[in-house]
N, C-alpha and C positions, 0 to 999 in steps of 0.2 A: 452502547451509546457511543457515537462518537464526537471525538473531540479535533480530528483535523483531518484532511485528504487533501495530498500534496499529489501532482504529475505532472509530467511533462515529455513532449516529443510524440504526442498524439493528435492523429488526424489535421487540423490545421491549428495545434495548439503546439506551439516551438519553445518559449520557455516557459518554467516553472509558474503552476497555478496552486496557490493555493487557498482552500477552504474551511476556514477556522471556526468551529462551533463555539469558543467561549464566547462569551458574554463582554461587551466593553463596560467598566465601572463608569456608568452613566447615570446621575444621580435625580435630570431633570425628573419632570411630574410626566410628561412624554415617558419617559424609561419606564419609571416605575409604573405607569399602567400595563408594561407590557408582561411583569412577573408570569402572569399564565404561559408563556412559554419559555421559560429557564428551570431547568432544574439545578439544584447544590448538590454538587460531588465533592466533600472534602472542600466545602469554602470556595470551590470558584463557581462562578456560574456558565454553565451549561446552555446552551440553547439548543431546543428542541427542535427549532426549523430554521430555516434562512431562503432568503429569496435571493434568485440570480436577474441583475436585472442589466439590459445591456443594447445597444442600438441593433437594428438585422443585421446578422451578420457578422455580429461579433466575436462569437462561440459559444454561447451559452449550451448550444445542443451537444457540441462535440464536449462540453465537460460533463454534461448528465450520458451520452457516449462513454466517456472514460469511466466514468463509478460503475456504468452497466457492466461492461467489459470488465472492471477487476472483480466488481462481485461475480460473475462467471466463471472467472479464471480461478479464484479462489473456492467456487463451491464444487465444480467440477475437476480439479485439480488432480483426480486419482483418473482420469481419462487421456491426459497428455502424456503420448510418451513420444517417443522418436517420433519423426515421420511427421507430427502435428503441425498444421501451419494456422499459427492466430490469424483470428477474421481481423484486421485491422491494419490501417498505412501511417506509418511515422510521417510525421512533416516531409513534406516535398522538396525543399526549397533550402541552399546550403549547404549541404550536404546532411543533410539531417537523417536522410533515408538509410544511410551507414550506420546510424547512432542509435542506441538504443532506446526505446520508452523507459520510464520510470514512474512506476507509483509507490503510493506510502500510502498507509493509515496507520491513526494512531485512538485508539477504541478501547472502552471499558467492558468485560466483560465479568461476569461476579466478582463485582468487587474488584477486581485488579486490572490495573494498565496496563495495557499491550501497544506493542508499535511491529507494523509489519510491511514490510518493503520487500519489492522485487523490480529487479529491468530483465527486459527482453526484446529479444528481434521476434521479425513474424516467423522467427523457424525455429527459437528458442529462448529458453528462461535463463540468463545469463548469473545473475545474481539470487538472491534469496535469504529473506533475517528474518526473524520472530526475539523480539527482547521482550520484557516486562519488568514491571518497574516493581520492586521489591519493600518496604519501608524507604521509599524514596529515589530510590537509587536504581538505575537501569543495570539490568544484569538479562545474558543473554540465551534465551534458549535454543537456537540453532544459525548458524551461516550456511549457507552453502554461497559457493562463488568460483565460475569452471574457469575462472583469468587467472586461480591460483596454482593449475595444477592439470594433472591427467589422472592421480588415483585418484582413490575416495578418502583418504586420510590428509590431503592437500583438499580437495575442495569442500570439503563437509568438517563443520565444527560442533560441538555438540555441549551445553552444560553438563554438568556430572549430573543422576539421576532424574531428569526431568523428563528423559524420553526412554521409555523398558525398552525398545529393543533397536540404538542409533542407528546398526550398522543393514537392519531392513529397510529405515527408511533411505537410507543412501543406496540399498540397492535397487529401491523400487522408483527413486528420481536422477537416477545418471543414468546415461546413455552405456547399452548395455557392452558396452569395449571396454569401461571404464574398470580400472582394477581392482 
């Protein structure tokens, strides 16, 4: 289920969008006929759908664009290695085309919260997080971030026990010069 999808610096979309599945506590008789599409997670309410509604032109297509593109990038994720160049153009305009994209979600999956973000250019994944939120509290299952570093002990961070084997998955997502 999700609960938010933030991006920005995509196609003709230059800042920050984002798309909030909770629920606003709306009490009229309006609201409450519309229960059939909210669900309670933990007391907040949930919306199951939302409509993007906006003049021609506006972006609505480049932001169902951007979910396509991260669900892609996400499901296919073990296909990118060097060499990859994302189907996709940063804003045009300001120098935007220098700057990275960014997305985020933040998603429940059995039972637990997750929040996951990445930026990149069209030739690479610059950034990279997975948190979850624990009895409340955000705590982190992996970084990676290549601004910090040239090994893999500087750009890969890893919780203690959550991932069996860290130091595979850092060799199978840096660039293979990496140390």
């Amino acid at each position: 289920m999700i609960l938010e999808i933030r991006l920005e610096n995509f196609f003709l979309i230059k800042d920050e969008v984002l798309l909030d599945f909770r629920a606003a506590k709306i009490n009229t008789e309006k609201g409450k006929a519309l229960f059939a599409n909210v669900i309670d997670y933990n007391g907040d309410k949930i919306l199951k759908s939302i409509g993007l509604f906006g003049a021609n032109a506006s972006g609505k297509s480049n932001i169902l664009k951007a979910i396509a593109f991260c669900n892609q990038l996400i499901l296919n994720s073990r296909q990118y290695n060097e060499g990859t160049v994302f189907r996709f153009t940063p804003f045009r305009f300001d120098g935007y085309t220098n700057k990275p994209s960014i997305f985020s979600i933040d998603f429940i999956h059995d039972g637990a919260e997750y929040e996951y973000s990445f930026s990149l250019t069209t030739t690479e994944i610059l950034k990279e997080s997975l948190y979850h939120y624990h009895n409340g509290r955000k705590a982190k299952v992996f970084i990676r971030d290549k601004t910090k570093g040239i090994n893999k002990t500087e750009i890969y961070s890893f919780a203690d026990g959550l991932i069996a084997r860290p130091l595979d998955v850092a060799t199978n997502t840096s660039k293979k010069h990496c140390i």
